[in-house]
N, C-alpha and C positions, 0 to 999 in steps of 0.2 A: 304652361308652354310660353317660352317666350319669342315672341315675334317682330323681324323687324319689317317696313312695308319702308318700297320704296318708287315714289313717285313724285312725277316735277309737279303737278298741279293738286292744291290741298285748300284745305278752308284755312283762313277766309275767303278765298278765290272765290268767284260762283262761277266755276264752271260746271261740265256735263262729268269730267273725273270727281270733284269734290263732291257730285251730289250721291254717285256712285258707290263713293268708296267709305264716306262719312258715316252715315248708316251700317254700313258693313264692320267698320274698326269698333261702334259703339257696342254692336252685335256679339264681337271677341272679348272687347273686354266686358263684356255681360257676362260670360262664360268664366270668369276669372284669371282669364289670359292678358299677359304681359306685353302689352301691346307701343310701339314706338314709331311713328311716321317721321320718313326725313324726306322735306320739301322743299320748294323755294321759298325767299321773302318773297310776299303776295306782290305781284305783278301783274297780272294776267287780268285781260287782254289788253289793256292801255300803252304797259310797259313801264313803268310809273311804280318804283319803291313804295309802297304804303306808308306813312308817316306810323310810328314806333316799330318799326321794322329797319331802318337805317341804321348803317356805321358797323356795322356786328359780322361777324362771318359765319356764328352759327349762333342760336338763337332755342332756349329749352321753354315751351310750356306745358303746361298742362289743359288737356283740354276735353270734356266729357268722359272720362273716367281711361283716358290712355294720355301720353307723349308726344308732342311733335316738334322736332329737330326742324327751324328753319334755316335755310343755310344762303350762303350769296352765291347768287346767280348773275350771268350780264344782261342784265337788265337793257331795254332803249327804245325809244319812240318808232323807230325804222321798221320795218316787216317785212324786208328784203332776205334773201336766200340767207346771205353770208349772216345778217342778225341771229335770225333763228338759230344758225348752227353755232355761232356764238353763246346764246343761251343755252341751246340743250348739253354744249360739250361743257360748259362749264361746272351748271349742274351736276350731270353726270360725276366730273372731277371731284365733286364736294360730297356728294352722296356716298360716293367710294369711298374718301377718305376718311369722313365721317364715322360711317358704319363700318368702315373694320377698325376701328380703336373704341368701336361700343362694346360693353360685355358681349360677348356670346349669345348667337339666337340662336333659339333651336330652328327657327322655320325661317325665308326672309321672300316675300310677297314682291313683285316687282306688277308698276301698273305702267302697261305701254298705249298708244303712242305717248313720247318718241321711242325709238326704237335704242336710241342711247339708255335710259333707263335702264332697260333688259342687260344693255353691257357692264353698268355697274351694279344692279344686283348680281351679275355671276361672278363675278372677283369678287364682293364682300362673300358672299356662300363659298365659294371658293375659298377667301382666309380664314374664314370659322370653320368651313368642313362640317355643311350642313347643307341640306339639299333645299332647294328654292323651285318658285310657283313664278310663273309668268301669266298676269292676268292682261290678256287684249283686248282691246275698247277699240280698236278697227287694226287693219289690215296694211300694217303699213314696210313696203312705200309704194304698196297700189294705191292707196288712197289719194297720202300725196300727189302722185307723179298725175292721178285722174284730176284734181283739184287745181294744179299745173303749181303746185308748191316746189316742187322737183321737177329741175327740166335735166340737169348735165346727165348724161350718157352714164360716165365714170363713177359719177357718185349715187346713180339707180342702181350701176353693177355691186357697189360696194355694201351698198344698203340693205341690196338683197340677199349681197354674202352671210352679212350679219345676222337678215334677220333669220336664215337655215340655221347657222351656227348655234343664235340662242335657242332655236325653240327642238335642237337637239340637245342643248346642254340642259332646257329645264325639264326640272323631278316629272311636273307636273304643269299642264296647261289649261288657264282658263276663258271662257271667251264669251259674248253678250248675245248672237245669233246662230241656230244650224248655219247658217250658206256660210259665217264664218267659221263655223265647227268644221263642216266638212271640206272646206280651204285649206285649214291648218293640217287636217289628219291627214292631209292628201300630200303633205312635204315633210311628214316624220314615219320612221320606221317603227313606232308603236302609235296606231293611230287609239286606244283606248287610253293613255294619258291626257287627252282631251277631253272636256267638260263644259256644256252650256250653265252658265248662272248668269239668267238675264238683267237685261236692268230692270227698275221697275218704280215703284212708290212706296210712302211710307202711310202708314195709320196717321200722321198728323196733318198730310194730302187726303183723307180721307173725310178723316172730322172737321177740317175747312171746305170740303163739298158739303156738308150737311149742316154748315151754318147761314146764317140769312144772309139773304142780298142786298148791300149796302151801297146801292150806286153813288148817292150823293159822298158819301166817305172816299168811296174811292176816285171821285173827282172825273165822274164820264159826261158825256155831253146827253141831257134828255132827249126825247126826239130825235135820237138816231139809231138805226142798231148798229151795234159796235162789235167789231170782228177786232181780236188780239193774238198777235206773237208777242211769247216771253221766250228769250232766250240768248245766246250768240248770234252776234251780224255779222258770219264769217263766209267764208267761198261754199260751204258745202249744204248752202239752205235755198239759195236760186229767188231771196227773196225778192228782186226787183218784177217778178212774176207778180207777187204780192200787189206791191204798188201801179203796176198795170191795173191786174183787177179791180184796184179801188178805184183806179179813172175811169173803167167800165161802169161802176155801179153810180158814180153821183151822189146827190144829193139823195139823201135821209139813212146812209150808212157813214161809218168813220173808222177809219183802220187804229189802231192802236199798238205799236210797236213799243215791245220794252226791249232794254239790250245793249249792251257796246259790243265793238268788236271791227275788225279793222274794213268794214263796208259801212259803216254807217254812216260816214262821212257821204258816200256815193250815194246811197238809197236818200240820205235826208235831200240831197241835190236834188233826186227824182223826183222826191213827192212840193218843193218848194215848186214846182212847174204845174202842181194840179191847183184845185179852188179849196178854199179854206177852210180849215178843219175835217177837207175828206181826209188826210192823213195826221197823226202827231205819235213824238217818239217821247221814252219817259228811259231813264239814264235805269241802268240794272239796279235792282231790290233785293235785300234779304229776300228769301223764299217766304217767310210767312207774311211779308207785305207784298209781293206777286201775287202769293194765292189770293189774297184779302181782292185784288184787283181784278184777276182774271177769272174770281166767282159773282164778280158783279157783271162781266161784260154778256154780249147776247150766244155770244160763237167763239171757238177757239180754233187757233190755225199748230199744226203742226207741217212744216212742208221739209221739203228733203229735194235736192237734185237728181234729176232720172237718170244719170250715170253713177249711182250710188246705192243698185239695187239691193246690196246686200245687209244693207245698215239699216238701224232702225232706231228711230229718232230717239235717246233717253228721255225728253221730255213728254212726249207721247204718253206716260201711262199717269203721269202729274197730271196732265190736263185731261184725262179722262175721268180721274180720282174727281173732282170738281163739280161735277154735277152738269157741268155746261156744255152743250153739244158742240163734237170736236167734226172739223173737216181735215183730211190726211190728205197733201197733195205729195203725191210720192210713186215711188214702181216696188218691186220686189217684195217682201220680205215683209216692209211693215203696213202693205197693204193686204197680204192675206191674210196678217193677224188682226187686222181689224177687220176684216171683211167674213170671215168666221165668227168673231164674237161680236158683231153685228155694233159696233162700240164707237165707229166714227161714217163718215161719209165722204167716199173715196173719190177723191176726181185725178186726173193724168197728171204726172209734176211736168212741170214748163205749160201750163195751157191756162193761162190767164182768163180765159174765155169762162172755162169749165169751172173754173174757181168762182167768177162771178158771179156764175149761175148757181152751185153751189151757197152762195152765201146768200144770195136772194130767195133760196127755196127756204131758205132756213127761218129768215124773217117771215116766210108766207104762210109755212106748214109747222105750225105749232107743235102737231100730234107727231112729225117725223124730229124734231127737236126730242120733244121726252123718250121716245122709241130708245134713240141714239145715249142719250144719258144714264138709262137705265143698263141699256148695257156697254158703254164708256163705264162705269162704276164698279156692275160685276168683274168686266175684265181687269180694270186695278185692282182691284180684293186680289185676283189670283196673282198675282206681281207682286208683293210687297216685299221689301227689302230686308225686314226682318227675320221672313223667312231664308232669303237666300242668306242671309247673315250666319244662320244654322250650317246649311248645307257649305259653305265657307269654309268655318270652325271644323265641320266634321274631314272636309278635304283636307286642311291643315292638320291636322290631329293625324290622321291615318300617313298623311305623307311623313310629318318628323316620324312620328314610331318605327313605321317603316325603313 
């Protein structure tokens, strides 16, 4: 089967799409499937062309055992409304044009947000005259518009024209939580073309939790417990909560931010106002030099904004994989699943107070530390990317035949 997958954010990026979706394509063509990803030149999030990705308008490698078509996008430092839609319609444009003068897919995968994506997988499926998959990583332009990435009136209304449109024209829909499952069935007239395949981890998130702890490699300060975010410093993580907390706690903790992304510049302003060394930020990492970092630190943060009940953080099940006890500050969705598989320790998102205190219990109670990592671990076991990589293939499989 041959498959085309189309989405704006891909590796190299280290975003929450590429860690997604990377594992799932290597999954397909494990299967012996003919697999082809068409993305942007690596930008994401600086805005910033990556040096050997310049000058080219589409761009062929090869890359763990499938394809990927990078193509030009408008790139730019800005992060204003009009940028954004500058980058995703352009994309869009290239993706389209692209993929329909590719051979013939039987299948073609589309990975949203944005919601442009979805518009140009359904014209290439469309020119082939091959039924297409719409996989959803959030809900958009609820998201946005909750995020205030979306203010105009005209263009919420237009957005949301769209997004009914696609998720009637696609074969097949896929999506990362129920409260999204049950969102989406709830605006299509076959709500069983919907399907949960979460996010989750991989096995090599796993066997970097069961390797030693190498604080001094990983360059942390002795004598402090050290609490870390890896990931995006964007609107929907409420991280200046964070840096409160750290000025709650003082001396003999140190917060440890990894990450770009267009708040960083704000949150690093934050933390240059507290005492030294309670905060420091380290520029994004390959993942297997994250893990190497965030198995050395004493605690791991995953936090999420309380008007974002329904999402559930992708890194969440990475930093459970790890070995190190995670605190969840968050509402909805990915506080029941951790609070059932008893795998993180939950406090209210936006309450700096409860975080604090949180991260002090943590340094104090050793025995509530191992509790939590033990099962932080089993519940990654049951996540693993590989597997849903199966469950993928098999939806893709039954959908082209079909």
């Amino acid at each position: 089967m041959r498959v085309l997958v189309i989405t704006q954010y891909f590796t190299p990026e280290i975003t929450a799409t590429a860690v997604r979706l990377h594992p799932l394509m290597v999954g397909l063509a494990a299967r012996g499937h003919d697999v082809e990803v068409i993305c942007e030149v690596p930008n994401h999030p600086r805005g910033i062309v990556e040096p050997g990705y310049r000058g080219h308008l589409v761009q062929r490698r090869a890359l763990d055992g499938f394809d990927v078509s990078y193509v030009w996008v408008r790139a730019g430092l800005s992060k204003s409304a009009r940028s954004r839609i500058a980058s995703y319609g352009s994309y869009a444009l290239m993706a389209a044009a692209v993929g329909s003068v590719r051979r013939r897919p039987d299948i073609v995968l589309a990975s949203s947000p944005p919601l442009s994506v979805g518009a140009a997988a359904a014209l290439v499926a469309a020119r082939h005259r091959v039924p297409w998959v719409l996989d959803v990583r959030d809900i958009w332009p609820d998201v946005a518009v909750t995020l205030g990435e979306l203010r105009d009136r005209r263009l919420i209304a237009l957005t949301s024209r769209l997004e009914r449109r696609l998720y009637r024209s696609a074969t097949r829909i896929v999506t990362v939580t129920e409260p999204f499952r049950a969102d989406i069935a709830a605006r299509v007239a076959d709500p069983s073309k919907v399907e949960v395949i979460p996010n989750g981890t991989t096995r090599a998130w796993l066997e970097a939790g069961a390797q030693e702890i190498d604080r001094a490699g990983a360059g942390l300060p002795e004598g402090r417990f050290v609490w870390a975010y890896a990931g995006n410093l964007g609107l929907s993580h409420g991280l200046e909560v964070a840096i409160e907390a750290a000025r709650r706690l003082g001396p003999g903790f140190h917060l440890l931010i990894i990450g770009d992304g267009p708040r960083r510049q704000i949150l690093e302003q934050d933390a240059a106002r507290l005492a030294p060394e309670t905060v420091a930020f380290r520029p994004a990492m390959e993942p297997h030099a994250v893990a190497r970092v965030l198995r050395a630190c004493d605690a791991l943060l995953v936090i999420q904004r309380a008007d974002l009940p329904k999402v559930v953080s992708s890194k969440l099940f990475d930093c459970c994989a790890l070995g190190r006890p995670v605190i969840s500050a968050a509402e909805g969705e990915m506080q029941r699943l951790v609070s059932e598989a008893g795998a993180a320790l939950t406090v209210p998102a936006g309450d700096p107070g409860a975080l604090a205190a949180a991260v002090e219990r943590l340094r104090d109670d050793r025995s509530l530390g191992a509790r939590l990592v033990r099962g932080g671990r089993d519940f990654a076991a049951a996540y693993l990317r590989e597997d849903h990589a199966v469950r993928l293939a098999r939806l893709l499989e039954s959908t082209a035949g079909g």
